[in-house]
N, CA, C and O atoms as a Tinker XYZ file with bonds, in Angstrom:
   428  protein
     1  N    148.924000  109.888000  133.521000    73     2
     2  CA   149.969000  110.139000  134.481000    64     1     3
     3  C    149.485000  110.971000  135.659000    63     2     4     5
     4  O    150.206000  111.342000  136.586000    81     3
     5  N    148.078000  111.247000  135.511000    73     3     6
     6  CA   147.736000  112.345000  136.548000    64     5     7
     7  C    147.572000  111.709000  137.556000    63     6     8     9
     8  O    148.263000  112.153000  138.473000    81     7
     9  N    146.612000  110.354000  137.984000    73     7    10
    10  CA   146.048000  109.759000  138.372000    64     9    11
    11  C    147.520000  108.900000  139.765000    63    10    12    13
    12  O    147.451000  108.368000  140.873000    81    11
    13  N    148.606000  109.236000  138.810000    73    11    14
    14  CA   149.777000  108.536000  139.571000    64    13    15
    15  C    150.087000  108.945000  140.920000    63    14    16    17
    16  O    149.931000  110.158000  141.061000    81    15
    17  N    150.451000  108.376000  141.902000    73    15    18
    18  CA   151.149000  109.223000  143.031000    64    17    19
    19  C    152.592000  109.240000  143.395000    63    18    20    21
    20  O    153.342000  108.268000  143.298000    81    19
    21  N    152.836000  110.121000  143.711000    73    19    22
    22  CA   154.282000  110.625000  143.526000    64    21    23
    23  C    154.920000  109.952000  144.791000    63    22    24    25
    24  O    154.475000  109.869000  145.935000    81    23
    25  N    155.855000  109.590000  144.360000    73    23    26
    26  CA   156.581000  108.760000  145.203000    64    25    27
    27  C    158.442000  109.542000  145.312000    63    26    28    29
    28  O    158.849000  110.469000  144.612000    81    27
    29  N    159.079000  108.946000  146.179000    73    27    30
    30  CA   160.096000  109.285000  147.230000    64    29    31
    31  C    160.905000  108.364000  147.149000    63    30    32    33
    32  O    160.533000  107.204000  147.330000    81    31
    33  N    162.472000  108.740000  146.794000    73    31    34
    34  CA   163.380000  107.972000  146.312000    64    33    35
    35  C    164.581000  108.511000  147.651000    63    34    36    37
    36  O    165.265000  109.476000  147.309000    81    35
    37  N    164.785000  108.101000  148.721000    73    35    38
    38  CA   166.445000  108.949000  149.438000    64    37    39
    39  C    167.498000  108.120000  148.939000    63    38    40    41
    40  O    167.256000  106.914000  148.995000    81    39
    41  N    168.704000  108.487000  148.420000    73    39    42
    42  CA   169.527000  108.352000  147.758000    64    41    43
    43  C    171.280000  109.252000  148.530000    63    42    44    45
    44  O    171.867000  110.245000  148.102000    81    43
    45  N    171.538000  108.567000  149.458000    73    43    46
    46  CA   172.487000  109.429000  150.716000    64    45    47
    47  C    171.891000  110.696000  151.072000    63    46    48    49
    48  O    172.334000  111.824000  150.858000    81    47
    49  N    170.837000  110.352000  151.639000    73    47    50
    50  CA   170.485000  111.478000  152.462000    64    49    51
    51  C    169.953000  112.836000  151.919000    63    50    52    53
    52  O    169.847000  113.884000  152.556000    81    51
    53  N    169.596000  112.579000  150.436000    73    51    54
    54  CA   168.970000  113.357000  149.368000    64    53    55
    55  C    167.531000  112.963000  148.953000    63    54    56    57
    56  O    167.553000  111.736000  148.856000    81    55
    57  N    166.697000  113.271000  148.758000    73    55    58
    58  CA   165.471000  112.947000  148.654000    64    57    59
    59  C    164.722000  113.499000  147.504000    63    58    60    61
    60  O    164.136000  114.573000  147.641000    81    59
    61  N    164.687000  112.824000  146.320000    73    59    62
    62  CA   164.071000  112.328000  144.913000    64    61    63
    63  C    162.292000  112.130000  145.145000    63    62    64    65
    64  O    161.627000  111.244000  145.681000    81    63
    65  N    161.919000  113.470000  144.428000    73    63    66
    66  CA   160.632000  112.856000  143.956000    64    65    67
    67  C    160.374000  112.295000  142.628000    63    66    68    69
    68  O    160.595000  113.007000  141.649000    81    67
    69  N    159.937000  111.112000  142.479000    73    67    70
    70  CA   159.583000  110.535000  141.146000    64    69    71
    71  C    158.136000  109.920000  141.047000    63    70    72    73
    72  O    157.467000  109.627000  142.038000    81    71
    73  N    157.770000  109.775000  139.884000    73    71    74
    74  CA   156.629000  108.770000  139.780000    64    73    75
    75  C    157.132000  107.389000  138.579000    63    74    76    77
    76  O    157.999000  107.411000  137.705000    81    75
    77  N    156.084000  106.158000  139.039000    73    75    78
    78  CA   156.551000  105.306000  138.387000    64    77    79
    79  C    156.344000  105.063000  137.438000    63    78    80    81
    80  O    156.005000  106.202000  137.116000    81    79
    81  N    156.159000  104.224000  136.095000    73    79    82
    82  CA   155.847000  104.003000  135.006000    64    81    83
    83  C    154.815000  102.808000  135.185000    63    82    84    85
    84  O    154.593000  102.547000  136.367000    81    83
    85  N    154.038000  101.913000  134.120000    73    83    86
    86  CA   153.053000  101.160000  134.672000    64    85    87
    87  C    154.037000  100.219000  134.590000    63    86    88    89
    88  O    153.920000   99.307000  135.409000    81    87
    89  N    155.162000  100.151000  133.701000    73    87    90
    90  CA   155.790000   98.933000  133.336000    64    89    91
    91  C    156.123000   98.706000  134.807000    63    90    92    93
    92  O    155.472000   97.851000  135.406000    81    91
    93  N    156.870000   99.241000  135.309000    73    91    94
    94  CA   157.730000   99.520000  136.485000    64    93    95
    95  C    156.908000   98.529000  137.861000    63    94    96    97
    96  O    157.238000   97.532000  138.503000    81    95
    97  N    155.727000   99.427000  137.849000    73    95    98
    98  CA   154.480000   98.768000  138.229000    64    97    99
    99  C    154.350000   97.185000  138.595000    63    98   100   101
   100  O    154.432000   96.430000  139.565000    81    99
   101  N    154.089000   97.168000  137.155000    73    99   102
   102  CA   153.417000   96.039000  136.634000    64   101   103
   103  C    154.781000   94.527000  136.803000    63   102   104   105
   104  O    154.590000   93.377000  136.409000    81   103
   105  N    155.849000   94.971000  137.377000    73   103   106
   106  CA   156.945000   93.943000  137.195000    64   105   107
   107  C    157.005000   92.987000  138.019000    63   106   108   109
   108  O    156.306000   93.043000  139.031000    81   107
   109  N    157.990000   91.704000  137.745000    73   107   110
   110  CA   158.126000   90.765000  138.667000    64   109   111
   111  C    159.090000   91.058000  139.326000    63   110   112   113
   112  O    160.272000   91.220000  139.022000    81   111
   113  N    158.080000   91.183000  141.068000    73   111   114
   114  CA   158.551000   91.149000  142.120000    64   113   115
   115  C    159.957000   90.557000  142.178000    63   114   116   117
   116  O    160.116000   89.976000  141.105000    81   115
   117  N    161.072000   90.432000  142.949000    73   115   118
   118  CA   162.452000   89.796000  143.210000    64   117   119
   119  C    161.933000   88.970000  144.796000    63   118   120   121
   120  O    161.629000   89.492000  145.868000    81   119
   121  N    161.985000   87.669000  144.444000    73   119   122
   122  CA   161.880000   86.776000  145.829000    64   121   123
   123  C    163.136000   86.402000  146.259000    63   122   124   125
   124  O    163.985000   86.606000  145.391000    81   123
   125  N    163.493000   86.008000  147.110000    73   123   126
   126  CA   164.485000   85.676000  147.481000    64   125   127
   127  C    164.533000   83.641000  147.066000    63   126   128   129
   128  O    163.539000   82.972000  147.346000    81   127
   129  N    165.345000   83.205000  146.647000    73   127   130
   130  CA   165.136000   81.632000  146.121000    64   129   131
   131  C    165.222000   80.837000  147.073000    63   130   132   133
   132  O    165.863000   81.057000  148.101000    81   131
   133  N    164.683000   79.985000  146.862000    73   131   134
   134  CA   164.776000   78.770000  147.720000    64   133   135
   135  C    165.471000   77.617000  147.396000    63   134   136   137
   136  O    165.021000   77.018000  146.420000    81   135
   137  N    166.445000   77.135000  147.939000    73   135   138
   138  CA   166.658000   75.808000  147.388000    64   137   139
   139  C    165.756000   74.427000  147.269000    63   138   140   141
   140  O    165.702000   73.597000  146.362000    81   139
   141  N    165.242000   74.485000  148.218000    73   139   142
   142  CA   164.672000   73.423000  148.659000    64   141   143
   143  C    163.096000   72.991000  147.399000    63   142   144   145
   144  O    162.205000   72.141000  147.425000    81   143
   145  N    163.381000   73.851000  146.674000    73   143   146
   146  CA   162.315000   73.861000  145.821000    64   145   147
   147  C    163.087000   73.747000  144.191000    63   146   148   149
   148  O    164.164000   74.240000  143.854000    81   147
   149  N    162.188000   72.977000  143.411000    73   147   150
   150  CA   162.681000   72.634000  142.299000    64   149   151
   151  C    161.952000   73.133000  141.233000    63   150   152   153
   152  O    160.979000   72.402000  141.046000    81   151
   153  N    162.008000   74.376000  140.180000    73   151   154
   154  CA   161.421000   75.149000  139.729000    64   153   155
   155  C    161.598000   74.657000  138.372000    63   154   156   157
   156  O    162.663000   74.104000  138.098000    81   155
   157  N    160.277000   74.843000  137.074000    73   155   158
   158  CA   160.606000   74.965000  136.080000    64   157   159
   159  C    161.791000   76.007000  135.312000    63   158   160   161
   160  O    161.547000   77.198000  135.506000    81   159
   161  N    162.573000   75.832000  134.783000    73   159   162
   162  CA   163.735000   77.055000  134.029000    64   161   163
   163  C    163.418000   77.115000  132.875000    63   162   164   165
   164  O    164.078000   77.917000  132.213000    81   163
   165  N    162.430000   76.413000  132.213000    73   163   166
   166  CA   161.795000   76.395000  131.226000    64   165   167
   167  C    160.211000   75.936000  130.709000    63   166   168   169
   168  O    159.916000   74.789000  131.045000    81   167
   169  N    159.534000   76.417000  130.213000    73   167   170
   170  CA   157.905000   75.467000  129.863000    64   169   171
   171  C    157.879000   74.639000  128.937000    63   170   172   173
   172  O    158.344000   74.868000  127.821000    81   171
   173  N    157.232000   73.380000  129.344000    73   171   174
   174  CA   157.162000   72.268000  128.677000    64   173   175
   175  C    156.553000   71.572000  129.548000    63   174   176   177
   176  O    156.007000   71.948000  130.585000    81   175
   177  N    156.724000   69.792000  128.793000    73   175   178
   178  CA   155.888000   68.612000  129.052000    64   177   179
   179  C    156.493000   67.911000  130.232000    63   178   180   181
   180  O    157.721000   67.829000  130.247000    81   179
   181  N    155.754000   67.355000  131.298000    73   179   182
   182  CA   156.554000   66.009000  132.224000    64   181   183
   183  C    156.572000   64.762000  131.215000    63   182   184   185
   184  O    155.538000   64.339000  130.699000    81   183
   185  N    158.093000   64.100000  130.933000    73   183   186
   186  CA   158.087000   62.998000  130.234000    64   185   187
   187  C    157.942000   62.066000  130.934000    63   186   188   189
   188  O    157.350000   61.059000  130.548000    81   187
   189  N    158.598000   62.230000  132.467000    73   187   190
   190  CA   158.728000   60.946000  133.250000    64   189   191
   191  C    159.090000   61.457000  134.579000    63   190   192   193
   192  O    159.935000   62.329000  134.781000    81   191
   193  N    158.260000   60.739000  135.636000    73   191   194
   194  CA   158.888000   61.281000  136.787000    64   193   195
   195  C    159.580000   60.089000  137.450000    63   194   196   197
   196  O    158.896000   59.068000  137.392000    81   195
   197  N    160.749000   59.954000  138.060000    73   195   198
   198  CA   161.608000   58.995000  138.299000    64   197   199
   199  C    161.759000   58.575000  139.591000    63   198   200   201
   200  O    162.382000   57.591000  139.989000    81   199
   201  N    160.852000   59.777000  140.525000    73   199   202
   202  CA   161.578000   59.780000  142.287000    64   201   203
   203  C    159.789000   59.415000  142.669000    63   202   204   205
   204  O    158.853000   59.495000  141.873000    81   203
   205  N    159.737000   59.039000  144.017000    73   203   206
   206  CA   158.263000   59.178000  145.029000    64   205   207
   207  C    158.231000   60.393000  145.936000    63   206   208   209
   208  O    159.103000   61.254000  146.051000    81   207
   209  N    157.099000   60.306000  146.538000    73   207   210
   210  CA   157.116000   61.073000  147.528000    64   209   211
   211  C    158.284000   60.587000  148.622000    63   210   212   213
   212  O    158.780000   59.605000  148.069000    81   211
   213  N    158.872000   60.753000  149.712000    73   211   214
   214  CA   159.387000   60.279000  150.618000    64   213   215
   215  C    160.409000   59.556000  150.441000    63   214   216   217
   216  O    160.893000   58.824000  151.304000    81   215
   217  N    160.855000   59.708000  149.225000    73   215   218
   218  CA   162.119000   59.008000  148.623000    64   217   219
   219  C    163.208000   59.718000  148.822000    63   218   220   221
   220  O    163.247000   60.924000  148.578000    81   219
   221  N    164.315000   58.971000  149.337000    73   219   222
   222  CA   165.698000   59.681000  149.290000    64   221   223
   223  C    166.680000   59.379000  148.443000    63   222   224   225
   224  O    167.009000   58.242000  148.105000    81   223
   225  N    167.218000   60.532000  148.048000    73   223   226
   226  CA   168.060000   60.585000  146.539000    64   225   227
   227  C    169.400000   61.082000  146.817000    63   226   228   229
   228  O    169.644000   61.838000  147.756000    81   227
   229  N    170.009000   60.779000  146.237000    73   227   230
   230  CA   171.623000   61.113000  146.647000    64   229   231
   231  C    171.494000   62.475000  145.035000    63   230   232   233
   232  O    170.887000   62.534000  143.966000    81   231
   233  N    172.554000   63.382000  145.866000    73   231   234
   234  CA   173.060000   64.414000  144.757000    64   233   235
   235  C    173.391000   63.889000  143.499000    63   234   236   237
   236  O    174.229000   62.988000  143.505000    81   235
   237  N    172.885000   64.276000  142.325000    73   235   238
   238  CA   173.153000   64.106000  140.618000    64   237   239
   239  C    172.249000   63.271000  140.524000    63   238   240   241
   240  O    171.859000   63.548000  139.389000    81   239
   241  N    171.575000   62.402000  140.877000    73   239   242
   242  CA   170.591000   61.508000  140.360000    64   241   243
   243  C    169.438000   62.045000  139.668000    63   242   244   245
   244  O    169.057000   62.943000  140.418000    81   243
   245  N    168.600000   62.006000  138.583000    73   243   246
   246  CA   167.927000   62.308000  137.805000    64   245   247
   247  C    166.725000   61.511000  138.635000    63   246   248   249
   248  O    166.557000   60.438000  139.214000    81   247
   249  N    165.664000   63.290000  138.174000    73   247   250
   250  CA   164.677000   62.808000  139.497000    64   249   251
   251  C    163.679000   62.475000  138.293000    63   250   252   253
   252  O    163.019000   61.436000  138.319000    81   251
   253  N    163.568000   63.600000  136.989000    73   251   254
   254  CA   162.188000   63.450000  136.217000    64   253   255
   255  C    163.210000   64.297000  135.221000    63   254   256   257
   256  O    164.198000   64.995000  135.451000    81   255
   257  N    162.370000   63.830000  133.752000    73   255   258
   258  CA   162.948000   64.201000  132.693000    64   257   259
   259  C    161.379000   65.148000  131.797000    63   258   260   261
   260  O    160.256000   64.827000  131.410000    81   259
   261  N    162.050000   66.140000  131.827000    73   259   262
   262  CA   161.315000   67.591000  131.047000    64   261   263
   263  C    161.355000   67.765000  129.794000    63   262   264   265
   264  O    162.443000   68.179000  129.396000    81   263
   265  N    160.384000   67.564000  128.830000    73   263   266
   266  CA   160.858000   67.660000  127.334000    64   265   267
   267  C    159.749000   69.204000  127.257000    63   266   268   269
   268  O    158.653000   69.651000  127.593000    81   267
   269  N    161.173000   69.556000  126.463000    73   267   270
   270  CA   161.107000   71.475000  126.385000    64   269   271
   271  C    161.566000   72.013000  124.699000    63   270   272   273
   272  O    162.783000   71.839000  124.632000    81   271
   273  N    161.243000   72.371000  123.860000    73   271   274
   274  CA   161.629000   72.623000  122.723000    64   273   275
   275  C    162.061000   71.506000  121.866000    63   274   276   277
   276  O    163.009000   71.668000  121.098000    81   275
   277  N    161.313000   70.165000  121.957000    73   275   278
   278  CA   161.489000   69.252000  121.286000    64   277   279
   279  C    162.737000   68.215000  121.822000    63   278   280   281
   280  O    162.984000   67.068000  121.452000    81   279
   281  N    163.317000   68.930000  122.677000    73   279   282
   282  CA   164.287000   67.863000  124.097000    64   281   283
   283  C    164.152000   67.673000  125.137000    63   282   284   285
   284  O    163.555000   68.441000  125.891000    81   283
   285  N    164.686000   66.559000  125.482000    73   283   286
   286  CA   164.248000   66.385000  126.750000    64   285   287
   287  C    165.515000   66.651000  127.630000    63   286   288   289
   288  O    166.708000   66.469000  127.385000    81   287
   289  N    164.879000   67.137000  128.725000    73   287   290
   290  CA   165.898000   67.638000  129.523000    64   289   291
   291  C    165.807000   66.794000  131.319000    63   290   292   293
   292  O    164.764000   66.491000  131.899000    81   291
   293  N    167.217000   66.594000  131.833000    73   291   294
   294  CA   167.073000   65.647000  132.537000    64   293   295
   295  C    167.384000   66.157000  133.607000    63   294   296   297
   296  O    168.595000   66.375000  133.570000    81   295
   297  N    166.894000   66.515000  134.686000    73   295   298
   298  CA   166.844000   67.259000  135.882000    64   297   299
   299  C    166.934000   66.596000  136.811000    63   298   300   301
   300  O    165.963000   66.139000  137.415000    81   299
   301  N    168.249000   66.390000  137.144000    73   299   302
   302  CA   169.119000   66.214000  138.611000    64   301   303
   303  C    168.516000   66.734000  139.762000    63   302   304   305
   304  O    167.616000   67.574000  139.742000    81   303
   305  N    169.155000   66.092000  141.065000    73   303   306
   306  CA   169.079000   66.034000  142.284000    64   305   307
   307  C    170.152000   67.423000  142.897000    63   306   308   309
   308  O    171.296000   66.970000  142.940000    81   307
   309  N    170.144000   68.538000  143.249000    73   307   310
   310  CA   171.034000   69.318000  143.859000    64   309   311
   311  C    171.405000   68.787000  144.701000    63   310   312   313
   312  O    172.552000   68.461000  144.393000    81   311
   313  N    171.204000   68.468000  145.589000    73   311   314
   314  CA   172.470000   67.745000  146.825000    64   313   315
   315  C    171.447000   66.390000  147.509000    63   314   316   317
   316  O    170.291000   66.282000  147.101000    81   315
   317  N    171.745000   65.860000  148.078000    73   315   318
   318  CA   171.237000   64.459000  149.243000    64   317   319
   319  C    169.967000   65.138000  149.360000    63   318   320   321
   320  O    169.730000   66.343000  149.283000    81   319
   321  N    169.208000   64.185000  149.554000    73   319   322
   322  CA   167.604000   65.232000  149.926000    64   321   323
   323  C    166.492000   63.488000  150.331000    63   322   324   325
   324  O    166.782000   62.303000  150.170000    81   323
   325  N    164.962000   64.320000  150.998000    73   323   326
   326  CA   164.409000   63.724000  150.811000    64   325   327
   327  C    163.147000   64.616000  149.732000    63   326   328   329
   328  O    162.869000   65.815000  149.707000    81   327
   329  N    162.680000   63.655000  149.058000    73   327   330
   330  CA   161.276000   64.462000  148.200000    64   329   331
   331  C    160.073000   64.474000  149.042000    63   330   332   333
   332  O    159.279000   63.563000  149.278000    81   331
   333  N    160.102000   65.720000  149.458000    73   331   334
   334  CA   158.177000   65.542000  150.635000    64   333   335
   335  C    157.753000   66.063000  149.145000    63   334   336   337
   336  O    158.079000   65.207000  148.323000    81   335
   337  N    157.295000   66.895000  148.697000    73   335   338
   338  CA   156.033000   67.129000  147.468000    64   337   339
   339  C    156.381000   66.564000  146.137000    63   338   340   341
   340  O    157.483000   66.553000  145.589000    81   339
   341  N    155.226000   66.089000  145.709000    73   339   342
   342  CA   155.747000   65.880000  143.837000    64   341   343
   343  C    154.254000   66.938000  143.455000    63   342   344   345
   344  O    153.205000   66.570000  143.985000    81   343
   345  N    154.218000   67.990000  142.706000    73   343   346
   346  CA   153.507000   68.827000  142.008000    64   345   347
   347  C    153.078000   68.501000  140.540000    63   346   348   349
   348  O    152.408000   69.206000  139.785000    81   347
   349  N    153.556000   67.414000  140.341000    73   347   350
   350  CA   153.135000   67.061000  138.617000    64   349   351
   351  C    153.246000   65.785000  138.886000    63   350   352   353
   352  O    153.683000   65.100000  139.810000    81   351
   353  N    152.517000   65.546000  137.383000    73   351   354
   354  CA   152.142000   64.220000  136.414000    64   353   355
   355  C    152.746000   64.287000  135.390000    63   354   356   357
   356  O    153.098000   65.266000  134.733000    81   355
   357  N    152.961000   62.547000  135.137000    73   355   358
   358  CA   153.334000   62.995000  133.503000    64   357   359
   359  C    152.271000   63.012000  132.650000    63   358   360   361
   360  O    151.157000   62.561000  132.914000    81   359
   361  N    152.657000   63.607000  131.474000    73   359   362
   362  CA   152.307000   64.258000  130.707000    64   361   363
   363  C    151.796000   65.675000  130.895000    63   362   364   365
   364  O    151.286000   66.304000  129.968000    81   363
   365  N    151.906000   66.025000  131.785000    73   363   366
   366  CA   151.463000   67.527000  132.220000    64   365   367
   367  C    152.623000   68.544000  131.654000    63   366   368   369
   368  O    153.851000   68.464000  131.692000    81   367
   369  N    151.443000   69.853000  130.938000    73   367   370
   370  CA   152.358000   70.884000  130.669000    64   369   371
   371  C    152.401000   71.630000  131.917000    63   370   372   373
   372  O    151.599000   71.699000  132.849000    81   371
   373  N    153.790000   72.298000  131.662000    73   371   374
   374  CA   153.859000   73.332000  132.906000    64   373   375
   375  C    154.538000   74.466000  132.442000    63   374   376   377
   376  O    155.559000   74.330000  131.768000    81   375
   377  N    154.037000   75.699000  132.760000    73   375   378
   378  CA   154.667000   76.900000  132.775000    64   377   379
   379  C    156.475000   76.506000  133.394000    63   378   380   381
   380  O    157.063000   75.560000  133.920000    81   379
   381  N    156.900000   78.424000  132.742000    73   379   382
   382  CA   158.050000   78.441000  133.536000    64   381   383
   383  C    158.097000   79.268000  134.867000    63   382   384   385
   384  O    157.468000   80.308000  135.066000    81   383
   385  N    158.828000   78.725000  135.629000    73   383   386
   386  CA   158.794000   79.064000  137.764000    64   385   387
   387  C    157.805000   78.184000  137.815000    63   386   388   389
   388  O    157.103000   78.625000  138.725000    81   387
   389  N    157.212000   77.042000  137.343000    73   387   390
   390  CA   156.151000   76.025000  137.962000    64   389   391
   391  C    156.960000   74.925000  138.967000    63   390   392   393
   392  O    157.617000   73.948000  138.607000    81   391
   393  N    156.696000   75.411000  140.369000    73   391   394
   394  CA   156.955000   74.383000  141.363000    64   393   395
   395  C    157.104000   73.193000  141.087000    63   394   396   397
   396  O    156.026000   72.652000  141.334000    81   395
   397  N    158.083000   72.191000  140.578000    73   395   398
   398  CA   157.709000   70.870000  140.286000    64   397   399
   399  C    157.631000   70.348000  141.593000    63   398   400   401
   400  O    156.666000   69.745000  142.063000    81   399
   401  N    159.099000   70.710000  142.369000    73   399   402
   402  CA   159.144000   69.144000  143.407000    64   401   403
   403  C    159.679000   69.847000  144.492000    63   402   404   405
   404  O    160.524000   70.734000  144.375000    81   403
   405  N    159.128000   69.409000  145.694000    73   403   406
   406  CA   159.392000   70.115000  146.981000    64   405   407
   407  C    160.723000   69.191000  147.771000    63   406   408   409
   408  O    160.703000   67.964000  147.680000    81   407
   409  N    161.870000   69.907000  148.549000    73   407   410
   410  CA   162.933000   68.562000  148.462000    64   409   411
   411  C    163.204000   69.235000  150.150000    63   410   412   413
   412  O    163.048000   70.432000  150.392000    81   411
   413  N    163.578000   68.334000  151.076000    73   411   414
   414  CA   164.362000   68.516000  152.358000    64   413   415
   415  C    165.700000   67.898000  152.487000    63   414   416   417
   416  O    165.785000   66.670000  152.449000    81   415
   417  N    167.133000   68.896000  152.691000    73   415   418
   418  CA   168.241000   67.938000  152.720000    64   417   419
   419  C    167.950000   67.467000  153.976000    63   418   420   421
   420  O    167.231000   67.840000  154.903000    81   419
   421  N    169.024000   66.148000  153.672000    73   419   422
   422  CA   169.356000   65.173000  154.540000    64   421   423
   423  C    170.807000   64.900000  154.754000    63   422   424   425
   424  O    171.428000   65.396000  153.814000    81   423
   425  N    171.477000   64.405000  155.473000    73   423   426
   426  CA   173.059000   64.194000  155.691000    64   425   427
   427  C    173.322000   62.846000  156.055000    63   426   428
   428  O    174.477000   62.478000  156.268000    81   427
């Protein structure tokens, strides 16, 4: 704890010295989300990918199906879009927050 540097918390105009912990440290950052991006919510296998690059998909349509804990899970379209990136193959494992599919709405 020696090695730490002391850090500065203002809290209405009151001013907190603290130091951090490593956990504290060591945590995941808060990004702000993107829609336009289609993230793993879970890790697992690509069973099937259903859309192309440059393909346009209407909202609810099932783009690629994710098998995750022995199911497969079928991952919809959030709204009208076109697909500019596909980031996987099937059969590819992927972590969870793994970028699958990059999407631009359209109207």
């Amino acid at each position: 704890m020696a090695d730490q540097e002391k850090q500065y918390i203002i809290v209405h105009s009151a001013k907190y010295e603290t130091t951090y912990n490593q956990k504290y440290l060591n945590r995941k950052v808060w990004e702000e989300p993107n829609f336009n991006h289609i993230k793993s919510y879970i890790p697992g296998t690509i069973i099937e990918i259903l859309v192309k690059e440059g393909q346009l998909v209407k909202a609810g349509e099932s783009i690629l199906i994710l098998e995750a804990m022995k199911m497969y899970n079928d991952i919809k379209m959030p709204f009208k879009g076109k697909i500019l990136k596909l980031n996987i193959e099937s059969g590819q494992k992927i972590p969870k927050d793994f970028l699958m599919i990059e999407i631009e709405p359209v109207k």
